[in-house]
One Martini backbone bead per residue (centre of mass of N, CA, C, O) as a GRO file, in nm:
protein
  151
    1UNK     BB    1   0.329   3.371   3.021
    2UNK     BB    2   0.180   3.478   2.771
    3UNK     BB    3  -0.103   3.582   2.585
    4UNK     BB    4  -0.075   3.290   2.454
    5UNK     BB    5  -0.282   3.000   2.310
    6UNK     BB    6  -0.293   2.721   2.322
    7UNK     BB    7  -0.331   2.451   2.112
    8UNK     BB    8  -0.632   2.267   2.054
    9UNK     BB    9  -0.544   2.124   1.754
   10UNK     BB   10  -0.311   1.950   1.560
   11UNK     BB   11  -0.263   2.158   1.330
   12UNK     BB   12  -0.169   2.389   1.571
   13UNK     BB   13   0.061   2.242   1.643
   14UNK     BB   14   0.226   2.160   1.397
   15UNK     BB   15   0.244   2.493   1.335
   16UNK     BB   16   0.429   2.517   1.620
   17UNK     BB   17   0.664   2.342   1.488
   18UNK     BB   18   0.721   2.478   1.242
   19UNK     BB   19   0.777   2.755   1.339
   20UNK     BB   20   1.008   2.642   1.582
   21UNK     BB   21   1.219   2.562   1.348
   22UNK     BB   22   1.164   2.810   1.159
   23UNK     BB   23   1.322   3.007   1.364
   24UNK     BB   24   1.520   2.850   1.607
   25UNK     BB   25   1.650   2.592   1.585
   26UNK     BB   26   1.679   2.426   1.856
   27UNK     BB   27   1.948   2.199   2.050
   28UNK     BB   28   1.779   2.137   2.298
   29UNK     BB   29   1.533   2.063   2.512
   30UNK     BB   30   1.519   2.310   2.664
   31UNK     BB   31   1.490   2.532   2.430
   32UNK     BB   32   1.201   2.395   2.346
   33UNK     BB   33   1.058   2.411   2.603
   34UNK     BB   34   1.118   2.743   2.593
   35UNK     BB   35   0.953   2.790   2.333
   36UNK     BB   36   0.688   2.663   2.401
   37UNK     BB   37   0.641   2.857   2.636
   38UNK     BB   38   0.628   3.112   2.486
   39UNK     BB   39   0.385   2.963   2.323
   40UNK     BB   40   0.194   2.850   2.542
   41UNK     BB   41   0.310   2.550   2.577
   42UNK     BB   42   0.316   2.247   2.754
   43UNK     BB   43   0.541   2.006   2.720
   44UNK     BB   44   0.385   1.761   2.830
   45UNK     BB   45   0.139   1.829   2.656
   46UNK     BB   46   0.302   1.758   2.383
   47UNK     BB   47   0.419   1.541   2.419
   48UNK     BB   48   0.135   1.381   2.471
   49UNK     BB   49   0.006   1.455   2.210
   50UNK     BB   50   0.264   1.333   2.027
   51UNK     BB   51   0.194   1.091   2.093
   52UNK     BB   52  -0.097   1.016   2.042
   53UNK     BB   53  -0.047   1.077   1.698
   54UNK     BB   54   0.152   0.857   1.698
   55UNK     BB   55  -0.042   0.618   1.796
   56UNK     BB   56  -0.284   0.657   1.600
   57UNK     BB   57  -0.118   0.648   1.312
   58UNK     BB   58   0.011   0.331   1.389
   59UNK     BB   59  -0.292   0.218   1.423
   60UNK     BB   60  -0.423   0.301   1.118
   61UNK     BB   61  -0.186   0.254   0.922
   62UNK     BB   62  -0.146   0.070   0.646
   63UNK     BB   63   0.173   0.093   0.658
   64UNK     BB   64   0.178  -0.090   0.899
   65UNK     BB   65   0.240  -0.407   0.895
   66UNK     BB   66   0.053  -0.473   1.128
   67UNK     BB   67  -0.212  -0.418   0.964
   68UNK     BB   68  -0.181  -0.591   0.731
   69UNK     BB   69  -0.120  -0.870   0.841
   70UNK     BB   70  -0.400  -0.866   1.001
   71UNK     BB   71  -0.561  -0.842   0.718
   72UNK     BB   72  -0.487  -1.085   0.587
   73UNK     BB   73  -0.529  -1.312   0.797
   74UNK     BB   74  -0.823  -1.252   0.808
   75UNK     BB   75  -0.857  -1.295   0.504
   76UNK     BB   76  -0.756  -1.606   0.537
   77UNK     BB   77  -0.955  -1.745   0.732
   78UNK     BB   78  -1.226  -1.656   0.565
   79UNK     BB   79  -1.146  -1.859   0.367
   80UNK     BB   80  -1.087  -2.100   0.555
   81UNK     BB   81  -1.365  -2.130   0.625
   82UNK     BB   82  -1.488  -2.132   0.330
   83UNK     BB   83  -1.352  -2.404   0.273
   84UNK     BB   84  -1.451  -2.547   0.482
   85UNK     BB   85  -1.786  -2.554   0.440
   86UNK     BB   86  -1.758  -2.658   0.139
   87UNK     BB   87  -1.702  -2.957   0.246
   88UNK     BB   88  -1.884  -3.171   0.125
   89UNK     BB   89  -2.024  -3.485   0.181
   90UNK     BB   90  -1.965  -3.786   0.183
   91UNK     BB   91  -1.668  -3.983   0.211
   92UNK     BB   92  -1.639  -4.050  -0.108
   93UNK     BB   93  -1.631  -3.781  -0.210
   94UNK     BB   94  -1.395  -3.659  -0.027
   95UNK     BB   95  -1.190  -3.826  -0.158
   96UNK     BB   96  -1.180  -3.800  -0.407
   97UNK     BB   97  -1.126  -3.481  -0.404
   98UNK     BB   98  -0.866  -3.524  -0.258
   99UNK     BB   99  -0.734  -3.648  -0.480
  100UNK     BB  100  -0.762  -3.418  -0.696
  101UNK     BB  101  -0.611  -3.236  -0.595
  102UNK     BB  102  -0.326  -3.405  -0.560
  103UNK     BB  103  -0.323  -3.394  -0.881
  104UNK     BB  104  -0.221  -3.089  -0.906
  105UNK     BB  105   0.027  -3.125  -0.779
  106UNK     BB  106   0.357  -3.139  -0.711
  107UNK     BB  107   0.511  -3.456  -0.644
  108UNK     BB  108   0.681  -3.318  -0.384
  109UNK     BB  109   0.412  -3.233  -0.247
  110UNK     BB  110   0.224  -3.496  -0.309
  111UNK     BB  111   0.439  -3.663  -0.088
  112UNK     BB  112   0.430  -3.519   0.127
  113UNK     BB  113   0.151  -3.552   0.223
  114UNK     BB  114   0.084  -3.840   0.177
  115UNK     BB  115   0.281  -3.872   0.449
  116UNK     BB  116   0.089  -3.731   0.663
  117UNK     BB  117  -0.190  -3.919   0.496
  118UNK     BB  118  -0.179  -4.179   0.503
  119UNK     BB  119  -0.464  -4.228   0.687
  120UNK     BB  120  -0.741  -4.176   0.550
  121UNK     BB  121  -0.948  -4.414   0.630
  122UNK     BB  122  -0.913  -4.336   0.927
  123UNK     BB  123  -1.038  -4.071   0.897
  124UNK     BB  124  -1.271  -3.892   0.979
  125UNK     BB  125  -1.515  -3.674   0.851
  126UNK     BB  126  -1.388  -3.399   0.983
  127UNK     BB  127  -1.095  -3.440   0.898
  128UNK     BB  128  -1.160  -3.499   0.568
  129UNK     BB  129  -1.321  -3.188   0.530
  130UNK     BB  130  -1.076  -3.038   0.625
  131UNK     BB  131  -0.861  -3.096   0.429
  132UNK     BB  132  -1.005  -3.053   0.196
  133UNK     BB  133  -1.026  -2.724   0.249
  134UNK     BB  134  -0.701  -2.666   0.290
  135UNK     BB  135  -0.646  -2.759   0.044
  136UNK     BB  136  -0.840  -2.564  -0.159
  137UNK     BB  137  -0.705  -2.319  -0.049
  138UNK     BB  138  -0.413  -2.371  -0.090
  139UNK     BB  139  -0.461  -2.343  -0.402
  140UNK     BB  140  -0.571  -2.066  -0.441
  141UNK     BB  141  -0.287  -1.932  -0.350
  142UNK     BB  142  -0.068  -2.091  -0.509
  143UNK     BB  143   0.222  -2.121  -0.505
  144UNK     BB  144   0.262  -1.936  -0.191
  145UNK     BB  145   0.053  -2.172  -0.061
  146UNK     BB  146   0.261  -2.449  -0.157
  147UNK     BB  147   0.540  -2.445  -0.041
  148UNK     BB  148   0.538  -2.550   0.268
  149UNK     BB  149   0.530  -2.875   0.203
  150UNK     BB  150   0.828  -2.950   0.133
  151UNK     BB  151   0.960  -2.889   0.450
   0.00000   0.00000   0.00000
């Protein structure tokens, strides 16, 4: 090992990997290992230091689609939590409402919902209620919200 001192900060790190390929441009991992060696820092901990570096990155990156997904999800929860709480009100006016946003929908759309909850009277006030809040969730989301019932 000569007498340099192994990069401390990530940013030491990288203008030492800057360097190492500006320099020597290394052809197997063999190479690079005895580079990193001349350069006094151990190839195990860059290994894992740019491992690190490389996993801090993917798990905060916006860029990272499942940050965005996760970021979505809870933001869709959160949006039909509060559509499920604003949902109040008596038995007849929870169905008026039902029927309400039913109009709202496409023909095909709204043929498709009324087949999967013909028994409306049967249901729950707690039910109904959920029902209602989810049909108003997804009106809020427009088209691409009301996609999937057509299915």
């Amino acid at each position: 090992m000569t007498g340099r001192r192994p990069p401390k900060t990530d940013e030491e790190l990288v203008r030492v990997f800057d360097y190492l390929f500006d320099q020597t441009e290394p052809q197997t991992p063999e190479e690079v290992d005895a580079v990193l060696r001349e350069a006094g820092c151990d190839p195990g901990e860059v290994a894992a230091r740019m491992d690190e570096v490389a996993q801090r990155a993917l798990a905060e990156s916006p860029l990272n689609w499942r940050n965005r997904a996760r970021a979505q999800h809870e933001e869709a929860v959160a949006q039909l939590k509060s559509s499920l709480s604003s949902a109040r009100g008596n038995r007849t006016e929870v169905l008026a409402a039902i029927e309400q946003v039913l109009t709202q929908l496409a023909p095909k759309q709204r043929e498709s919902l009324t087949a999967h909850f013909r028994s409306l009277d049967q249901a729950t006030d707690a039910d109904l209620a959920s029902l209602l809040g989810e049909l108003e969730y997804l009106l809020t989301k427009g088209p691409e919200g009301l996609d999937h019932i057509e299915e």
